[in-house]
N, C-alpha and C positions, 0 to 999 in steps of 0.2 A: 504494500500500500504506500501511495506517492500524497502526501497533501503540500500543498503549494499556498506560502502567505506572498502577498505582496503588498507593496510599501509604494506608492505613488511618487512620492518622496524621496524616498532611498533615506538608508538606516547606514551610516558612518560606523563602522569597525574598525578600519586605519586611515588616520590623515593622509597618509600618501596615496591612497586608491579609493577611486570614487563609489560613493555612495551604489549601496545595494541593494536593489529593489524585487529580487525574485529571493526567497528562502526557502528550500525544500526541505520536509523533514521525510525520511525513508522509513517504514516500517516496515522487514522482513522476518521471516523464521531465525531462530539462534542457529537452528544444524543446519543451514542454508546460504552458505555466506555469496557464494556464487549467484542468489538473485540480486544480492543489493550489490554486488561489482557490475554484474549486469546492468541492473536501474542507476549506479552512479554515471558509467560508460555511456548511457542513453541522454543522461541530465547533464553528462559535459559539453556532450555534440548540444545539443540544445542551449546550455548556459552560451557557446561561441558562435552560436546563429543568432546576429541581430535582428534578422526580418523577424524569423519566430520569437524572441524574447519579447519584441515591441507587439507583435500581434498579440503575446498574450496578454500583456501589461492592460492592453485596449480593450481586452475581454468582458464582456459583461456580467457571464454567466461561469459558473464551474463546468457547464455543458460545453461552453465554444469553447474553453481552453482545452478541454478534451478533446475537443474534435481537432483544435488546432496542433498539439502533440501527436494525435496518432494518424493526422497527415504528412504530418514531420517523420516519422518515423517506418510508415509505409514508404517512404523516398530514399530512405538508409539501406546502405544493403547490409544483410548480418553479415 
């Protein structure tokens, strides 16, 4: 399980690098480690897609952001 806060704003964690506006928090199985390398691997390609980061920023719904990742992700080859 993937939930996704976002900060309109962006949330400052170091002065040197700008404000952060996507936070994902991952919830996998303990004896599982290989889904959440997985779900990091998927949320890094997506943290360095700025078309996708902005479209979801713009989202309205938890719907369109899902819909907007796993068109992101139907375009990735495994």
């Amino acid at each position: 399980m993937v939930a996704i806060g976002i900060s309109k704003k962006g949330i400052v964690f170091n002065e040197d690098q700008a404000p952060v506006n996507l936070i994902f928090l991952i919830l996998t199985p303990f004896k599982e480690p290989a889904a959440q390398l997985k779900i990091l691997a998927e949320l890094a390609a997506i943290s360095q897609n700025k078309v996708v980061t902005d479209r979801i920023l713009k989202a309205k719904t938890s719907a369109e952001m899902a819909e907007i990742i796993l068109a992101f992700e139907n375009t990735v080859p495994d």
